[in-house]
Each structure stands twice: as structure tokens, then as C-alpha cells.
C-alpha positions as CSV (number, residue, x, y, z in Angstrom):
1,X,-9.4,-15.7,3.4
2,X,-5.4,-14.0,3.3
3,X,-5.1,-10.3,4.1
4,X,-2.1,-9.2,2.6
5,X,0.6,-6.2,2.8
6,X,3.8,-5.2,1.2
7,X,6.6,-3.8,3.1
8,X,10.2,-3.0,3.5
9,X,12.1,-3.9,7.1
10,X,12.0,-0.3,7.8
11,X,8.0,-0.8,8.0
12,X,7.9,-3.5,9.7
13,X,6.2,-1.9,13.0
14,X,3.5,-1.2,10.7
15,X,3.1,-4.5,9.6
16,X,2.6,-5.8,13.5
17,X,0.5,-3.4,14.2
18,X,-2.0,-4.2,11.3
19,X,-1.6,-7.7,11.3
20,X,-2.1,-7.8,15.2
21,X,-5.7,-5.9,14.1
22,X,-6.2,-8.5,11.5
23,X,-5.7,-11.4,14.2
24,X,-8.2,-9.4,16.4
25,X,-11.2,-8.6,14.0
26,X,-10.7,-11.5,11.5
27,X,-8.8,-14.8,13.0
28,X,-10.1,-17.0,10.4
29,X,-8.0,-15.2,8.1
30,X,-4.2,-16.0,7.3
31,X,-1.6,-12.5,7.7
32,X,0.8,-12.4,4.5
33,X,3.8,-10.1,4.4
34,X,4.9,-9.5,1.0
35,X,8.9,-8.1,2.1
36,X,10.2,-5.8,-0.1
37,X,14.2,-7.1,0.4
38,X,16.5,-9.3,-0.6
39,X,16.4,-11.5,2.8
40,X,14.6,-12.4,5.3
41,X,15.4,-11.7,8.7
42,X,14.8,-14.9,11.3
43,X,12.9,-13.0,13.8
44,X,10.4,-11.9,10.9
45,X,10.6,-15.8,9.5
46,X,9.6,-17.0,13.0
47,X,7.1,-13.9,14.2
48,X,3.9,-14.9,15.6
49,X,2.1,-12.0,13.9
50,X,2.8,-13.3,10.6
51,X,1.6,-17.0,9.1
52,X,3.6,-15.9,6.2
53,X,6.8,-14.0,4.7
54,X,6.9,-13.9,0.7
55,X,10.0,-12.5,-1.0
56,X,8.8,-9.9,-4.2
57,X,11.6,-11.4,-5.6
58,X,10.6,-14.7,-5.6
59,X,6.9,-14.3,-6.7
60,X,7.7,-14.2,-10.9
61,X,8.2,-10.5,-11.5
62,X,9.8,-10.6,-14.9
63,X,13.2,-8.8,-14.5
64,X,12.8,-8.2,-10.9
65,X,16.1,-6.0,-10.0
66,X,15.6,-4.0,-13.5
67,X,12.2,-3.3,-12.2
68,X,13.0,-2.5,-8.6
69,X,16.1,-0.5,-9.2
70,X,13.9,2.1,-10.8
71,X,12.0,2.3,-7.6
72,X,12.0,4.5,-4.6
73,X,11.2,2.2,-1.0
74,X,7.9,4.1,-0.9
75,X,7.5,3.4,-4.5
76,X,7.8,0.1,-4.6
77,X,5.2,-1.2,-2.2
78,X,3.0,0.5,-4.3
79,X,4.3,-1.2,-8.0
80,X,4.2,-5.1,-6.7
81,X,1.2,-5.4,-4.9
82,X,-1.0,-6.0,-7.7
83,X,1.5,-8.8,-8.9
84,X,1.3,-9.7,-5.0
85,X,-2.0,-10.4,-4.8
86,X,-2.0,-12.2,-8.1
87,X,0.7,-14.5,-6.7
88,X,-1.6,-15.3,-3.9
89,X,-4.6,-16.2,-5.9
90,X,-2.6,-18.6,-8.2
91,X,-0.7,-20.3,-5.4
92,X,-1.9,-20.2,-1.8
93,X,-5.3,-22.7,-2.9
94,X,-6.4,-22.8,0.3
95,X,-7.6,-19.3,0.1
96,X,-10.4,-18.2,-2.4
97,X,-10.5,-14.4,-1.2
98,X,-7.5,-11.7,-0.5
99,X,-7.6,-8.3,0.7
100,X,-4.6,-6.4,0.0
101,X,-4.0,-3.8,2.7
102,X,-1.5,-0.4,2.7
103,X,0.8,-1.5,5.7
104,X,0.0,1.6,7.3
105,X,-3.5,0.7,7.6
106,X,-5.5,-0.8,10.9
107,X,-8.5,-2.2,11.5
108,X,-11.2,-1.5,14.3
109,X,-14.0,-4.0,13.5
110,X,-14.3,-6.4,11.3
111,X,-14.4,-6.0,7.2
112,X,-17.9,-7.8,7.0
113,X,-19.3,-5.8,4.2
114,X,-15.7,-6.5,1.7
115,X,-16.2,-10.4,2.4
116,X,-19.9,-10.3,1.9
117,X,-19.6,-8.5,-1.0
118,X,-16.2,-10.8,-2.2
119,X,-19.1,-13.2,-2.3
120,X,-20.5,-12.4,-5.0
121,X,-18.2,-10.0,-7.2
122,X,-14.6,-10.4,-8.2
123,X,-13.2,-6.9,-6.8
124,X,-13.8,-4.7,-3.9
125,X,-12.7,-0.8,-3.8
126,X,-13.1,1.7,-1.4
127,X,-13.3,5.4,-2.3
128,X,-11.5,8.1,-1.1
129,X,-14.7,10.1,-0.2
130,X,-18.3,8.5,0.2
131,X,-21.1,11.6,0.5
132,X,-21.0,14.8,-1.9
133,X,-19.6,18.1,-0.5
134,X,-21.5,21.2,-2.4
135,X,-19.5,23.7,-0.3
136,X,-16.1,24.9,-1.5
137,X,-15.2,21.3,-2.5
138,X,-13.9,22.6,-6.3
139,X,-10.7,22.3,-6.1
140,X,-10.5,19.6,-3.4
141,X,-12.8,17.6,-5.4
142,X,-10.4,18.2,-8.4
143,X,-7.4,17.1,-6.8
144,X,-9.4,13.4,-5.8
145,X,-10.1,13.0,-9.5
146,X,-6.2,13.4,-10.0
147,X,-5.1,11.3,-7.8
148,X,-7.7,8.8,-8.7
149,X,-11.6,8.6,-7.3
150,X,-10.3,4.9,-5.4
151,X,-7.5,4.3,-3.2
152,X,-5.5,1.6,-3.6
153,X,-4.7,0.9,0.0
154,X,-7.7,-1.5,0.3
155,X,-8.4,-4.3,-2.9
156,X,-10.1,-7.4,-1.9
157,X,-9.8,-9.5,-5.0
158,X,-11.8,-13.2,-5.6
159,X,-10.4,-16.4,-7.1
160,X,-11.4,-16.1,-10.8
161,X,-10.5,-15.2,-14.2
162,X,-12.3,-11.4,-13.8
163,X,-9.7,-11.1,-10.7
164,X,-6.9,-12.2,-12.7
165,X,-7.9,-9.9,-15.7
166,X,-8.1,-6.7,-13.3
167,X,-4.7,-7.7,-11.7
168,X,-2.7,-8.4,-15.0
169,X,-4.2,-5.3,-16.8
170,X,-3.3,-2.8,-13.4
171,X,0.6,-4.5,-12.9
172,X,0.2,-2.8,-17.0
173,X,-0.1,0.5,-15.5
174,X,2.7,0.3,-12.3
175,X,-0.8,0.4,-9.2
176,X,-1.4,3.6,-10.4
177,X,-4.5,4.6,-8.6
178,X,-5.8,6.5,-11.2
179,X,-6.7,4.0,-13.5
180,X,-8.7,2.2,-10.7
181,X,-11.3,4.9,-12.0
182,X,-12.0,2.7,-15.1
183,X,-12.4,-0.3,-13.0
184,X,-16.2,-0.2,-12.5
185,X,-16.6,-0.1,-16.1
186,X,-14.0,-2.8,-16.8
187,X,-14.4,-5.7,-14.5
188,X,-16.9,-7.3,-12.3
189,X,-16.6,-5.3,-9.3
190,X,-18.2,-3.3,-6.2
191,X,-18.0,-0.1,-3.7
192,X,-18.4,-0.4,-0.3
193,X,-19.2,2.8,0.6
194,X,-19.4,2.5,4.5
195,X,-17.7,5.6,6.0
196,X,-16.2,3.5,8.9
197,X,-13.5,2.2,5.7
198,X,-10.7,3.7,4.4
199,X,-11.1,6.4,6.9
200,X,-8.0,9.4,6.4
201,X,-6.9,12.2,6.6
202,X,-7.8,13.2,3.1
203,X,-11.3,12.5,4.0
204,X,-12.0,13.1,7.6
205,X,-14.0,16.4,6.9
206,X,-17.0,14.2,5.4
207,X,-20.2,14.4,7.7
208,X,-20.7,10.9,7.5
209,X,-17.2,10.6,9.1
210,X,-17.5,13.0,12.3
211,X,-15.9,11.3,15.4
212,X,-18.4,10.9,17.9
213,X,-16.3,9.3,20.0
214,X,-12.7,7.9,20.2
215,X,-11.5,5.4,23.0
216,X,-8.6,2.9,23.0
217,X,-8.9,0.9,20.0
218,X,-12.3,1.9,19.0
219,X,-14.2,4.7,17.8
220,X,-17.7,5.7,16.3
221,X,-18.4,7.7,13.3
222,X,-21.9,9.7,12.1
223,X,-22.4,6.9,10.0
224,X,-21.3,4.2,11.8
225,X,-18.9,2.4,13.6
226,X,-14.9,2.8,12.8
227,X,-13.8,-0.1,10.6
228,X,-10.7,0.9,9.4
229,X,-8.2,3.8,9.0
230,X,-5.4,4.6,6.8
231,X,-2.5,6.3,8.7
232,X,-0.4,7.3,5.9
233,X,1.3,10.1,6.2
234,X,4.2,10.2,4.3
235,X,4.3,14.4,3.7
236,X,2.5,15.5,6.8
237,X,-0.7,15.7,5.4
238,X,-2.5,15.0,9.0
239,X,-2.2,17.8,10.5
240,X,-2.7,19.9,7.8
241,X,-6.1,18.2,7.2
242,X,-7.2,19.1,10.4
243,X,-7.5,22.7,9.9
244,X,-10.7,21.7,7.4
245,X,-12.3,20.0,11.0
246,X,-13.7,21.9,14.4
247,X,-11.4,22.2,17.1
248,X,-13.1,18.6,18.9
249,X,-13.3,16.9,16.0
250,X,-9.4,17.7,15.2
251,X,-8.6,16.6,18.6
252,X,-10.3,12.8,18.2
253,X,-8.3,13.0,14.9
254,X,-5.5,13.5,17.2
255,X,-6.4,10.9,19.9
256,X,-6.5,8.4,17.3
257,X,-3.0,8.8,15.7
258,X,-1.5,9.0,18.9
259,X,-3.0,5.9,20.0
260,X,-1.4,4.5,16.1
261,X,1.9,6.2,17.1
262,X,2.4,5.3,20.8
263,X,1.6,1.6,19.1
264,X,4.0,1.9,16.4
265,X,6.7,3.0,19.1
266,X,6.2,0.0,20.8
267,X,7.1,-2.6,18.1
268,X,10.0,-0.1,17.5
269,X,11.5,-0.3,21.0
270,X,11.1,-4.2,20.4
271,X,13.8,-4.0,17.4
272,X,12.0,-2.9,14.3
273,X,13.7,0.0,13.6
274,X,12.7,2.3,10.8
275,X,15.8,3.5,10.4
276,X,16.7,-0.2,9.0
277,X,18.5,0.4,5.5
278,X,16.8,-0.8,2.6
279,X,18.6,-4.0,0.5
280,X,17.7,-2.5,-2.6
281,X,19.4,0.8,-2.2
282,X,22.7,-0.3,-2.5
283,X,24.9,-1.8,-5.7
284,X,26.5,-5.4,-5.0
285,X,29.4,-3.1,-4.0
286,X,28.0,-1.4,-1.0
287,X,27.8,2.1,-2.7
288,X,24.1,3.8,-2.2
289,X,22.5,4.2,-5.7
290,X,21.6,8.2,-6.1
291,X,18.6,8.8,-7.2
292,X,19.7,10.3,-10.9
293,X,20.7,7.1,-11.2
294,X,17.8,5.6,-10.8
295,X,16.5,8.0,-13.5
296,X,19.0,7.5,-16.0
297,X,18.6,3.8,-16.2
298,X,15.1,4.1,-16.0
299,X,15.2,6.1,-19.2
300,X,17.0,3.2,-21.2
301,X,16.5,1.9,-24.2
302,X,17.6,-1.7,-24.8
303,X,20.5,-1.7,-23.1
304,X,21.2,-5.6,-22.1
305,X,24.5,-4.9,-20.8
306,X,22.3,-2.8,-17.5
307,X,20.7,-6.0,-17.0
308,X,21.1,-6.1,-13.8
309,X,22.4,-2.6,-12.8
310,X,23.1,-3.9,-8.8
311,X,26.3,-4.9,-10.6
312,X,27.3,-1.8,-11.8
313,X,28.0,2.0,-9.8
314,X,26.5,5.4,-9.9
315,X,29.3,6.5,-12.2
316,X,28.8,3.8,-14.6
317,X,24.9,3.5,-14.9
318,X,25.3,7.4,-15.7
319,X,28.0,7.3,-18.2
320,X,26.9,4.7,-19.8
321,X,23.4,6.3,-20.2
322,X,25.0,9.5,-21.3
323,X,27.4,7.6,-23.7
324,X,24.1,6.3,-25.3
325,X,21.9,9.5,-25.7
326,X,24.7,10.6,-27.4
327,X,24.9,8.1,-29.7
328,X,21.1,7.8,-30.5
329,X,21.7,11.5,-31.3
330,X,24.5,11.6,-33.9
């Protein structure tokens, strides 16, 4: 079995600490960092936490910097990891099974219910919410069927041609999680449904997911033991979500990310700084793209001569752009 993530440097700490929960829970398994840059760094060639560094780049991404320089950092580990795990499937042989997971994700027992299940069915999804909620869940409930009924942070995917199917057809739609909806009605596939996965802060308020207790490395739901938790919190949405919990039940919330963030801190104060630029945020010529530029060009329409708009600058991916709108006008 390969668990995978995507990252960028900046991530990295994230990365150790997953794959460091990986090695506890599951060291049959191989670690695969997918790194979102255009090099890689020798102390993240040679780290013991990693059997494996893959550059996006190199794994067959047709157009690779057209497609990336459309993308945001937080973006992009989103758009190649279906292409990712692909990759995986085709070429690491030794492997039959992959579970993709968000690199801000961490496990607290082992994922024996995806593998089982892997077994015997060519995808594994996880829901963002597992019980219904009859109480003032309307709009809340809305917003889930926005964003998409399955998160995307957790795929386990099987060697065969109804894996590769799924993958192919959701690269098609940029990892949107949305259209992991149609999934169940598409391929050969299964929900686990254990609270102890995919535990976050979007679903913490669930019954079945009510800390009962929370210790160092290990905690136990209503339903069950903690398996794994998804610590993304890009806007700040943690702390907001704990105003839908009761005072002790925000407080193991609490506990928990602390114990992720004191972590975290410590593979930062080791070097992995997330304050590390990005390779893909910069033209050839050292100047940081701006994000209208990004826009522009990703608005193109056969434009060869942006081939490869690293080459290029702000000014001249925006010109250019402008320059052709008008002319598709007249």
C-alpha cells in the first residue's frame, strides 16, 4: 500500500507530521510526497519520513507550467492529486492500493476499514458528515451539498481500470469536490462512514463525533475511536466551528489542535519554514506573478506564443491579453 500527499515546501511540516502518523499506524505502507516545486531540496531527497519525493512536474501533466501558472499554492495541491494518484497506480507496481491524503491531515489509529474495503471495491470516500441532524441543519446542510457531500482530502483508489476511469474523468473537472457527488453512481465505489475519519471542524458538532476524551496522540469519539482528523484551516474556520459545540467539548477540540500545532512548530524550528517562497510564483526573471495575471492568461484563447508564460512578465501576459480581447472584439 502507498499513502500519498501533495505539497509545496512551505507545507512541508505538515507532510512530517502525517507521514510520521502514517509510519506509526500503517508501517507496511510506503509515504509518497508529491512536491508541488520545481526542485527538490536534499534534505527532503534524503528525509527519513519520506520513502519517496515525486516532482508534479515530472508525472505527465500535459502542459504542466500552462496548467500551474493558473494556479494559486493552495490551489494547486488540490488540481494534481487526482493525476498523482493516477501516476502512482500506473508506475509504482509494487503497490496495488493508494490513499491520497490532504497534507494537513493525521492519523490516530490505523485506516483498517479503507484497506478492507480497497479489497473489494475500486474507490474509497469519506463524507463530510455521517448521521442526520433534524435541528437547524438547513442551511448548514445546504452549504455541504455546495461544497460537495465528500471531501476530497481522503481517496483510497485500487489498481484497476474502474480506478483509472474515476481518476481520468475527475483530473476532467480540476478535483472539484463537488462532482465526487456523482461518484457512487458512476464507478465501483464505497463509504466508510466511521465517525473516527475525516474528523473536522466542519463536522465536529455530529453526535457520533463528541470527544469523550482527548490525550496525547489519541482520543475517543461517541462512536468510536479517533482514526483520523483533517486540520485544515486555511480561513479560520476552527474556532468559529466551535461556537456550534458545548464549552467541554470546544475545549478537547482545542486540546487536539494544539497538540497538531505545538507538533507542526516543531518540524518548523527544525528548518521547514512556511514562510519558504513558492517556485511557481515567480517568472524566469525573478518578478512575483500578480494574481490578475494569473487571471488574464487563464482566460486565453489559443494563444501559443503564452506557452510557457514563466518566460514572460506581469506587464506582458496582461497586454498581451488585453491586445487580444480587443481584437476578438473588432
Amino acid at each position: 500500500m502507498i499513502v500519498c500527499t501533495t505539497a509545496t515546501l512551505a507545507r512541508l511540516s505538515h507532510v512530517l507530521e502525517l507521514s510520521q502518523s502514517v509510519r506509526t499506524y500503517h508501517p507496511e505502507a510506503k509515504f509518497v510526497l508529491g512536491l508541488i516545486e520545481d526542485w527538490v531540496p536534499e534534505t527532503v531527497a534524503h528525509s527519513p519520513w519520506l520513502d519517496r519525493v515525486i516532482l508534479m512536474k515530472d508525472i505527465g501533466i500535459p502542459d504542466f507550467r500552462a496548467f500551474i501558472f493558473k494556479l494559486s499554492a493552495s490551489q494547486a495541491h488540490q488540481a494534481v492529486k487526482s493525476s498523482f494518484i493516477a501516476y502512482l497506480l500506473s508506475y509504482e507496481t509494487h503497490a496495488d492500493t493508494v490513499i491520497y491524503l490532504d497534507h494537513t491531515m493525521k492519523l490516530y489509529g490505523p485506516l483498517r476499514e479503507a484497506v478492507e474495503a480497497l479489497e473489494r471495491h475500486s474507490i474509497v470516500l469519506t463524507p463530510r458528515l455521517c448521521e442526520p441532524n433534524y435541528t437547524s441543519s438547513y442551511d448548514r446542510e445546504l452549504q455541504f451539498l455546495h461544497a460537495g457531500t465528500f471531501n476530497g482530502g481522503f481517496i483510497g483508489a485500487r489498481r484497476n481500470e474502474g480506478a483509472h476511469q474515476f481518476l481520468f474523468w475527475w483530473a476532467d473537472k480540476l478535483n472539484r469536490d463537488q462532482w465526487l457527488d456523482l461518484v457512487p453512481v458512476l464507478f465501483d465505489s464505497v463509504v466508510v462512514r466511521h465517525p473516527g475519519y475525516h474528523a473536522a471542524c466542519w463536522n465536529l458538532f455530529e453526535q457520533s463525533r463528541q470527544f469523550g476524551s482527548v490525550e496525547t496522540d489519541r482520543a475517543v469519539l461517541a462512536g468510536g475511536p479517533l482514526l483520523c482528523v483533517n486540520f485544515r484551516d486555511e480561513k479560520n474556520e476552527f474556532e468559529a466551528s466551535l461556537s456550534s459545540l458545548t464549552e467541554q467539548q470546544a475545549e478537547f477540540a482545542r486540546k487536539l489542535q494544539q497538540q497538531y500545532n505545538t507538533a507542526i512548530q516543531g518540524h518548523e524550528s527544525n528548518g521547514f519554514n512556511r514562510e519558504t517562497v513558492w517556485s511557481y510564483d515567480f517568472y524566469y526573471n525573478g518578478e512575483r506573478i500578480v494574481q490578475a495575471a494569473r487571471e488574464a492568461y487563464s482566460e486565453r484563447d489559443n494563444m501559443p506564443f503564452l506557452a510557457d508564460p514563466y518566460a514572460c512578465s506581469n506587464k506582458h501576459i496582461l497586454g498581451v491579453v488585453h491586445e487580444h480581447k480587443k481584437e476578438m472584439n473588432n
